[in-house]
ZATIGU-912508 format. One record per residue (C-alpha): residue number from 1; residue in three letters; y, z, x. Coordinates in steps of 0.05 Angstrom, whole numbers, padded with zeros to 5 digits. Example, Ala and Ser with C-alpha at 12.3 -4.5 7.8 and 13.67 -1.06 7.14 Angstrom:
BEGIN
(r 1 "Ala" (-00090 00156 00246))
(r 2 "Ser" (-00021 00143 00273))
***
This chain:
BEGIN
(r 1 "Unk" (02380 01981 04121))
(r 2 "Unk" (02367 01919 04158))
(r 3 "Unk" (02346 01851 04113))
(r 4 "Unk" (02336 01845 04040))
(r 5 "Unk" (02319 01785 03998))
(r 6 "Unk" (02403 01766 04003))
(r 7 "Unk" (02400 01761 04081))
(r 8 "Unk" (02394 01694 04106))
(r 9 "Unk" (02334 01708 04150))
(r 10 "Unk" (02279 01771 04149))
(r 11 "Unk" (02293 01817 04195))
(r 12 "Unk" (02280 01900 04216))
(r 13 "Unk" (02313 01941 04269))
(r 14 "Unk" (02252 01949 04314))
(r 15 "Unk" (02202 01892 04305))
(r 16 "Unk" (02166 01904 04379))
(r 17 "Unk" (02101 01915 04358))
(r 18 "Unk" (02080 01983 04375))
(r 19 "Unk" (02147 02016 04389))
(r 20 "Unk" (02127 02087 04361))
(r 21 "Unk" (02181 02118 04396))
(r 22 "Unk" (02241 02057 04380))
(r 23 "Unk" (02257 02048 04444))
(r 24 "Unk" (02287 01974 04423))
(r 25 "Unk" (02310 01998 04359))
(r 26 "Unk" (02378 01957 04355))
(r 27 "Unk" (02426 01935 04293))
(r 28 "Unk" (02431 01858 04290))
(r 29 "Unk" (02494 01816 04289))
(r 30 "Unk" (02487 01825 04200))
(r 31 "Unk" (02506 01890 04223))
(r 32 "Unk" (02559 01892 04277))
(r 33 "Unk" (02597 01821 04257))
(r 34 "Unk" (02597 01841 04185))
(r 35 "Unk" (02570 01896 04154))
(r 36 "Unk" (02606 01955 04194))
(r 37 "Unk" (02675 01912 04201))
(r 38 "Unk" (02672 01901 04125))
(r 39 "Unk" (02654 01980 04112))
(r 40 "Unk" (02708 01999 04167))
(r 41 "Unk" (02765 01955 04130))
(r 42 "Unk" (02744 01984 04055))
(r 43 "Unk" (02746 02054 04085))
(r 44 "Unk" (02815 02032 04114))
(r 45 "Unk" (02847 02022 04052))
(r 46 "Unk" (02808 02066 04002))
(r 47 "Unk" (02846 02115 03963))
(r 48 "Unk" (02787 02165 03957))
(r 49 "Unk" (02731 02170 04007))
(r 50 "Unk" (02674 02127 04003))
(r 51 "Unk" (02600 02157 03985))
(r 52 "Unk" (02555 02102 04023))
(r 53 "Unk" (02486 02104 04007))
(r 54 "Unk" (02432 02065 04050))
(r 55 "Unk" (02361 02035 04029))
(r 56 "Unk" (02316 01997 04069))
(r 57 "Unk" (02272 01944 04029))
(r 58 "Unk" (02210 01934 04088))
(r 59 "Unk" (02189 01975 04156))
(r 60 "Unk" (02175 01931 04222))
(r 61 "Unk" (02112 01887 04202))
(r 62 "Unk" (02075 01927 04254))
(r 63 "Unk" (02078 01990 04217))
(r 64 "Unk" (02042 01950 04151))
(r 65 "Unk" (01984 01946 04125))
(r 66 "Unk" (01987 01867 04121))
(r 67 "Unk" (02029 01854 04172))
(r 68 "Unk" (02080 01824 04139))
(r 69 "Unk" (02143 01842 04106))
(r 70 "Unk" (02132 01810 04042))
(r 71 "Unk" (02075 01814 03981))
(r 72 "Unk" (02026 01878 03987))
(r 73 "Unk" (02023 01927 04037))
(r 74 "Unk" (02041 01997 04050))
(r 75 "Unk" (02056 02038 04111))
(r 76 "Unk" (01995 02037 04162))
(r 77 "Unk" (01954 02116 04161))
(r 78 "Unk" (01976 02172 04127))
(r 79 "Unk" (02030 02215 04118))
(r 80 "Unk" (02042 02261 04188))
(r 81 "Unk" (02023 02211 04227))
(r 82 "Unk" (02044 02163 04283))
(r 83 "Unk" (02071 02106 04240))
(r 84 "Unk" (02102 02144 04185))
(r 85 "Unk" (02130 02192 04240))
(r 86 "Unk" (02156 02127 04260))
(r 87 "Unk" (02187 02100 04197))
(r 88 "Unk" (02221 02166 04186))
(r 89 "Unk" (02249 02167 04243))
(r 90 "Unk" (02262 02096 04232))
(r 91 "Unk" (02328 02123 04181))
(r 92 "Unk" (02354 02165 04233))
(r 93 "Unk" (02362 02115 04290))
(r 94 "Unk" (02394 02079 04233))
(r 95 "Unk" (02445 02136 04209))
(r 96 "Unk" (02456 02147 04288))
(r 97 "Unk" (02478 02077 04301))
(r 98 "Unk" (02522 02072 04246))
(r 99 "Unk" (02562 02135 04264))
(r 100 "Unk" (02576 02105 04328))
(r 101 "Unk" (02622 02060 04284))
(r 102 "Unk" (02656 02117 04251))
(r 103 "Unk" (02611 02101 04187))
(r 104 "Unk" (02573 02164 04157))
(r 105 "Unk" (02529 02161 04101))
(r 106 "Unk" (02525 02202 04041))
(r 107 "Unk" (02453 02186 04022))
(r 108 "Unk" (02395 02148 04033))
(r 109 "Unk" (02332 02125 03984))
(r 110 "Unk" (02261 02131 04002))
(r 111 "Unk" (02262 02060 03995))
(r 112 "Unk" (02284 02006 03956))
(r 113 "Unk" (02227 01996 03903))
(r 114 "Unk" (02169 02022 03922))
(r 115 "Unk" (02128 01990 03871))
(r 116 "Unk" (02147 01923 03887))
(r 117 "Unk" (02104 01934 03944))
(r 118 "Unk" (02037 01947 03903))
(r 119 "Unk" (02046 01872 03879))
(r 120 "Unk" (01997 01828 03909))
(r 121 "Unk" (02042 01762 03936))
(r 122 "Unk" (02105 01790 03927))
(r 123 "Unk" (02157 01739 03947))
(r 124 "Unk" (02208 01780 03988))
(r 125 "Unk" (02215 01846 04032))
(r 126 "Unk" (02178 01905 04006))
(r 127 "Unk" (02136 01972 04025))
(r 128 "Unk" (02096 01996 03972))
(r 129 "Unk" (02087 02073 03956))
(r 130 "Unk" (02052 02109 03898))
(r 131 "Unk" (02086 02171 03883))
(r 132 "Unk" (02035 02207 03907))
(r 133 "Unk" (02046 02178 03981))
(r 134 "Unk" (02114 02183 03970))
(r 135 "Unk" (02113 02246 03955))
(r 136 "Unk" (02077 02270 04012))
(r 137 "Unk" (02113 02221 04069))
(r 138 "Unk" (02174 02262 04048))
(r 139 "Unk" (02151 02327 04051))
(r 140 "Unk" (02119 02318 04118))
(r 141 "Unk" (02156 02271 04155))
(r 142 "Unk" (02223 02244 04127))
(r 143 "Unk" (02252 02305 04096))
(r 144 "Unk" (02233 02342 04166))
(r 145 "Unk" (02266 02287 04210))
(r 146 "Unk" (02336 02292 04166))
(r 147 "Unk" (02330 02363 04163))
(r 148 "Unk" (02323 02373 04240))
(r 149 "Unk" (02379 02319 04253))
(r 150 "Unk" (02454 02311 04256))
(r 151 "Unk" (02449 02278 04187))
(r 152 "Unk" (02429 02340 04160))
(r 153 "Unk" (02489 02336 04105))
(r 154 "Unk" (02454 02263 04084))
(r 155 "Unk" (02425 02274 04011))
(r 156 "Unk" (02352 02233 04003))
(r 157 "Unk" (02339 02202 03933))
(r 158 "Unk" (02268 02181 03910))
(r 159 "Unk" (02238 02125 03872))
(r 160 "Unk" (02305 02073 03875))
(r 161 "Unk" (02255 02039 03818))
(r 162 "Unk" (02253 02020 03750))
(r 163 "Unk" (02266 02075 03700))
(r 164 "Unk" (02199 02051 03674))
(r 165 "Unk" (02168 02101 03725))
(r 166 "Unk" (02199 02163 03696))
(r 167 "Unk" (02186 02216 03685))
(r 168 "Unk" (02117 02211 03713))
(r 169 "Unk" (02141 02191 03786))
(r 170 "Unk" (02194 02255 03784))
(r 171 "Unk" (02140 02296 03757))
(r 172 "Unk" (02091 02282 03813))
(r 173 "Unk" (02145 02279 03871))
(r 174 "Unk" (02190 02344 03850))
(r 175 "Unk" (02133 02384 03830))
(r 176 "Unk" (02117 02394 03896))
(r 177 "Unk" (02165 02445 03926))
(r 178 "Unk" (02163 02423 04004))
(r 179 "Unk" (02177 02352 03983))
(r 180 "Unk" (02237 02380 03927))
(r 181 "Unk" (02266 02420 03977))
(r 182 "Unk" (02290 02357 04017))
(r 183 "Unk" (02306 02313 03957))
(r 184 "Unk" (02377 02307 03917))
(r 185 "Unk" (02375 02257 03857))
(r 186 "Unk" (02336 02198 03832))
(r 187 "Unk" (02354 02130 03837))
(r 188 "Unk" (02340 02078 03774))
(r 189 "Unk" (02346 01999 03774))
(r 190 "Unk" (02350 01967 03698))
(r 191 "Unk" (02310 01916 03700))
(r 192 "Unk" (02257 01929 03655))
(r 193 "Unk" (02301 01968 03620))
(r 194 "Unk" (02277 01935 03553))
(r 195 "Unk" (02211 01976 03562))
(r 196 "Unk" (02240 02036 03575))
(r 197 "Unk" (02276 02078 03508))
(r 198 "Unk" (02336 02112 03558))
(r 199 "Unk" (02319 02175 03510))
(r 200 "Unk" (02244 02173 03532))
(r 201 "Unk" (02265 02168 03607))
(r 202 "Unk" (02329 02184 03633))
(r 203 "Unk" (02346 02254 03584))
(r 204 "Unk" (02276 02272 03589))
(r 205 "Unk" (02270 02278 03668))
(r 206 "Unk" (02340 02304 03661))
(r 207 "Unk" (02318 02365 03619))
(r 208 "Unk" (02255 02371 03655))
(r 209 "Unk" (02295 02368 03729))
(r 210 "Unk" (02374 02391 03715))
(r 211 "Unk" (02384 02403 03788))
(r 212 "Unk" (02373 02341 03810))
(r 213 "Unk" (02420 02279 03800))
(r 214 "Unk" (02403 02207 03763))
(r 215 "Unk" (02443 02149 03806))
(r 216 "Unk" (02429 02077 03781))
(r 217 "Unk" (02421 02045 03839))
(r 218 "Unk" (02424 01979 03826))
(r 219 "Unk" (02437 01920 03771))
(r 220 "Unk" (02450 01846 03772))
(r 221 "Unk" (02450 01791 03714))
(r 222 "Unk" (02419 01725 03719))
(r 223 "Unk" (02355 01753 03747))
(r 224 "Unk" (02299 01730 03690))
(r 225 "Unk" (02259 01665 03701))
(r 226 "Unk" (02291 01637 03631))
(r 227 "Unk" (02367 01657 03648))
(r 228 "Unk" (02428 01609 03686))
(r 229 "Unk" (02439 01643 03752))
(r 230 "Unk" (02513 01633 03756))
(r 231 "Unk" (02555 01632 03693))
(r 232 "Unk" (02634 01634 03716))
(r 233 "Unk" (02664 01670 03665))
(r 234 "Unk" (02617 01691 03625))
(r 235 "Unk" (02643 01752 03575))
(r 236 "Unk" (02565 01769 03554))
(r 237 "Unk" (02559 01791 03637))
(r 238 "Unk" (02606 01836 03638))
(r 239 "Unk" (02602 01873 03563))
(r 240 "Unk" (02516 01873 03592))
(r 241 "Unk" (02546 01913 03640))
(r 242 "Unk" (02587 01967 03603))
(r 243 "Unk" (02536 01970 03554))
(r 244 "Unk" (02489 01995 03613))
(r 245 "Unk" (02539 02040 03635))
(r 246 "Unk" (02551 02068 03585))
(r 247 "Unk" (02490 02080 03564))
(r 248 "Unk" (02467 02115 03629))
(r 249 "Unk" (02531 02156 03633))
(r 250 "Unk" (02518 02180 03559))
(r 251 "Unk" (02445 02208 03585))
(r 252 "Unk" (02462 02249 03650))
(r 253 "Unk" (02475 02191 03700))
(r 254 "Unk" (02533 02204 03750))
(r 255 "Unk" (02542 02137 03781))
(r 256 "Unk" (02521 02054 03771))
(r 257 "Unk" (02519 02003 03828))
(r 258 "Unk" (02525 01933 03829))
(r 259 "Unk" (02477 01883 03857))
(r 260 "Unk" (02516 01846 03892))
(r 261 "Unk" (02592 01852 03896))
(r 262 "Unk" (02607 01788 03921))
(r 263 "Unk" (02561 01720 03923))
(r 264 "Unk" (02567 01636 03931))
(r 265 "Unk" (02564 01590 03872))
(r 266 "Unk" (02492 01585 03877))
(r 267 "Unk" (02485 01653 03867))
(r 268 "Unk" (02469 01672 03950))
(r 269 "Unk" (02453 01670 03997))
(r 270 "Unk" (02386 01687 03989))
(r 271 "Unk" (02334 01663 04038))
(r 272 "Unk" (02276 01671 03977))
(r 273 "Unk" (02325 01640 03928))
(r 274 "Unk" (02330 01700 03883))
(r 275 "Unk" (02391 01668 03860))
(r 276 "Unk" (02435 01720 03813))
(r 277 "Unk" (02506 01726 03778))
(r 278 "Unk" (02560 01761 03814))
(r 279 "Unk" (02622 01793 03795))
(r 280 "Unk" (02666 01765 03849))
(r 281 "Unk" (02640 01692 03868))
(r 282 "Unk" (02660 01653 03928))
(r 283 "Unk" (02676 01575 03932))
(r 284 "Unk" (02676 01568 04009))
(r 285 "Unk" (02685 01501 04005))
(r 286 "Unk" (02749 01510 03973))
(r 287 "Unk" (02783 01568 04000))
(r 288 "Unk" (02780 01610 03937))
(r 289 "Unk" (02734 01662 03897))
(r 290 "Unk" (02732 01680 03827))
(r 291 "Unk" (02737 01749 03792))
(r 292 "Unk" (02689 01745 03736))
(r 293 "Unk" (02689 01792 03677))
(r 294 "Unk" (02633 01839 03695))
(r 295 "Unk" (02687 01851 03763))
(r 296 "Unk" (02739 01876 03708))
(r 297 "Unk" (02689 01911 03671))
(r 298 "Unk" (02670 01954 03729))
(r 299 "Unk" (02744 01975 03740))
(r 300 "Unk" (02744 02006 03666))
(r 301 "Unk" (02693 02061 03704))
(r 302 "Unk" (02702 02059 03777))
(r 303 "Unk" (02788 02054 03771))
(r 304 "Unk" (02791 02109 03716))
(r 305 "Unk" (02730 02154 03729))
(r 306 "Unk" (02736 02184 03797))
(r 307 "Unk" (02679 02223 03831))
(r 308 "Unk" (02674 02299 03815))
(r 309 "Unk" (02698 02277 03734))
(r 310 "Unk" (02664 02308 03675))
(r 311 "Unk" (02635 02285 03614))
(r 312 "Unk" (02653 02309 03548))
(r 313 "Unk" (02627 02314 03485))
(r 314 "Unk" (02655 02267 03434))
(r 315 "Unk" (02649 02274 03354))
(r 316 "Unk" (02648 02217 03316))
(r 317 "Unk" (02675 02225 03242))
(r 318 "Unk" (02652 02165 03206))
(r 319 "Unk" (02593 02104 03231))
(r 320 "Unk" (02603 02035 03216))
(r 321 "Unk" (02528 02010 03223))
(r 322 "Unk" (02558 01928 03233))
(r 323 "Unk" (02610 01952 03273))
(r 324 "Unk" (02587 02009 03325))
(r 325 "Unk" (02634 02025 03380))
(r 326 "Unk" (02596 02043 03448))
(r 327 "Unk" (02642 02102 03480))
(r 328 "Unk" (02637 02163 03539))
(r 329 "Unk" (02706 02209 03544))
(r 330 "Unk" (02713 02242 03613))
(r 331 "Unk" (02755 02304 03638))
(r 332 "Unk" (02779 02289 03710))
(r 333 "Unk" (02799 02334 03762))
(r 334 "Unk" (02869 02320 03751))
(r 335 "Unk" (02864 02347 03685))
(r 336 "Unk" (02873 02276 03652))
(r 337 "Unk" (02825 02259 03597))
(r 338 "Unk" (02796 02178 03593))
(r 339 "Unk" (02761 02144 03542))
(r 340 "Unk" (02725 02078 03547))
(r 341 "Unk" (02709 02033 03486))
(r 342 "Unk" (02672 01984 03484))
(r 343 "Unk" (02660 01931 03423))
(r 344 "Unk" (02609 01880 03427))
(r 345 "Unk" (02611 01856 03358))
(r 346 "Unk" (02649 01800 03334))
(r 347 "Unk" (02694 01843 03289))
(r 348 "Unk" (02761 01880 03309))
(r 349 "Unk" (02732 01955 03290))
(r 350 "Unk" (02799 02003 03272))
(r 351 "Unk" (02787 02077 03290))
(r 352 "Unk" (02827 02141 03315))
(r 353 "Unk" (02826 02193 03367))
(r 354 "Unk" (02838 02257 03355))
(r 355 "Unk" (02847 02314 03416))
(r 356 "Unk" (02870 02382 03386))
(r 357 "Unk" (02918 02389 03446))
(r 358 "Unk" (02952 02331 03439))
(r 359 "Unk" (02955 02299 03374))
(r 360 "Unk" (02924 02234 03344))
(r 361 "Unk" (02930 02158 03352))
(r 362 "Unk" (02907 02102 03315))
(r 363 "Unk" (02876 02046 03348))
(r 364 "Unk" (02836 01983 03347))
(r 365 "Unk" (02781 01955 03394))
(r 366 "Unk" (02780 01877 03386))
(r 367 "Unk" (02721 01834 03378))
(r 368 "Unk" (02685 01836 03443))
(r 369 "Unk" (02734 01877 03483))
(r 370 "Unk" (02738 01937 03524))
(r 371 "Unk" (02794 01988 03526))
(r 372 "Unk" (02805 02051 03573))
(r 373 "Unk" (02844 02109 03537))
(r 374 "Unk" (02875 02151 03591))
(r 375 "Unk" (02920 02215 03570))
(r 376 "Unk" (02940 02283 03605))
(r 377 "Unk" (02925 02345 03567))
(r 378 "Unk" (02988 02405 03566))
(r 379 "Unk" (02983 02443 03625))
***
């Protein structure tokens, strides 16, 4: 929703100061030269529907504590009030304009991390929120203003954070039943993932909250001080990737999302140069663009897991602690069973599956490979 730190300029949707009631709300030319055409055309030629969710990354500097849209600041008064009355309604100008293009949205965040915003000089767009204040903006004003609307059907995931944060900022948000009743699923980004056990996060708000769902919401490589931003064909990228997925599918999440799909050889544009690693990257100046490994990666999941499949349990016989095998097995609604492998080691690992229905194969996963097993179970 409006800018981020990959727009070329910062922008909102209604930056006349003092708008309460957005009478100038209006979506820029980011939005009508090329994010709705590009939307439109993938909905065009999609084979299943798309599920688009939205996040915004700042509110109009006028609604801010410090006025501007980057480092610390949160929303102006408190929750019920003019400004976050304001913000909420804010999404649903946004969801409104958007349908005028034949575009409707399956969710929207709270707001893309809302701890970013309790950093003092933070370098690009931001709106900070505790869970606390979170919390209580949605129960009062943005779970009412969805509710009441024609976006009613729109589901509303919190913290769109670091899994760091949970399960503390589930507990505090989802404990509260006004502010529950509005929300569908939590959204996780991995980038402190290193501080975060997935067992000690993810499966524990899981257990403690089954009802609603875990989404990781976003992920990009070449994002630390010490990395390269752009590495064209770089293997490690794209097995970082599984390895992620995998993980977070094999501890109750339904769904990972890239950060970004498609960038330049610099790794942008980004107007804070946040350069990152992409895995489709454009050479303008050329004519051409590259599909990297992480973009073949993805397709393992997002080809041969379609939405509304299950995951299965899966028994492994016999470890091999130099040679582990990272693996989820999924029953889709066709009734076809897939298994992905992956093997990051830099030994070809030998092993079998066995389904009781069908039979048994023997197989190997090469050094630093991924495979997708796909097979139909008798009717």
């Amino acid at each position: 929703m409006a800018s981020t730190d990959f727009s070329v300029r910062l922008y909102t949707y209604a930056d006349a100061e003092g708008d309460f009631e957005l009478r100038h709300f209006n979506l820029t030319e980011e939005d009508t030269r090329m994010k709705i055409p590009i939307l439109q055309a993938a909905q065009a030629v999609a084979k299943r529907p798309l599920s688009l969710y939205a996040s915004p990354w700042t509110s109009p500097v006028w609604m801010k504590t410090n006025g501007a849209m980057t480092g610390r600041g949160t929303l102006k008064g408190n929750p019920g009030d003019k400004y976050h009355r304001a913000w909420a309604k804010y999404f649903i100008r946004f969801l409104d304009e958007y349908a005028k293009h034949n575009l409707t949205f399956w969710a929207v965040t709270a707001g893309n991390e809302p701890t970013a915003g309790e950093i003092i000089f933070y370098p690009f767009q931001c709106l900070g929120f505790s869970p606390e204040h979170q919390r209580d903006f949605i129960a009062q004003d943005l779970g009412p203003a969805l509710a009441n609307s024609s976006h009613r059907h729109v589901q509303l995931i919190i913290l769109d954070d670091q899994r760091v944060m949970l399960p503390y900022w589930a507990e505090v948000v989802l404990k509260d039943p006004v502010a529950a009743s509005y929300i569908s699923g939590i959204g996780i980004h991995w980038y402190l993932d290193f501080l975060a056990p997935i067992d000690l996060t993810l499966s524990i708000t899981h257990h403690l909250f089954p009802d609603y769902f875990l989404l990781s919401t976003e992920a990009s490589t070449g994002s630390y001080f010490w990395e390269p931003r752009v590495v064209l064909g770089g293997w490690d990228r794209g097995s970082k990737y599984s390895h992620s997925i995998l993980s977070n599918l094999n501890n109750y999440v339904t769904g990972w999302t890239d950060w970004n799909l498609a960038l330049d050889m610099e790794g942008g544009p980004n107007w804070s140069k946040n350069y990152v690693d992409s895995p489709v990257i454009v050479d303008s100046s050329k004519d051409v663009f590259y599909k990297q490994p992480m973009f073949y990666h993805l397709g393992h999941f997002s080809k041969f897991i379609p939405e509304g499949s299950q995951r299965v349990g899966l028994a492994v016989s016999k470890k091999c602690r130099r040679c582990d095998l990272e693996h989820s097995a999924f029953l889709r609604p066709d009734g076809a069973v897939v298994l992905v492998v992956l093997n990051r080691s830099a030994t070809d690992v030998s092993f079998g599956i066995s389904d009781p229905h069908v039979g048994f194969i023997e197989a190997v996963a090469p050094s630093d490979s991924i495979q997708t097993f796909l097979w139909k179970q008798p009717a």
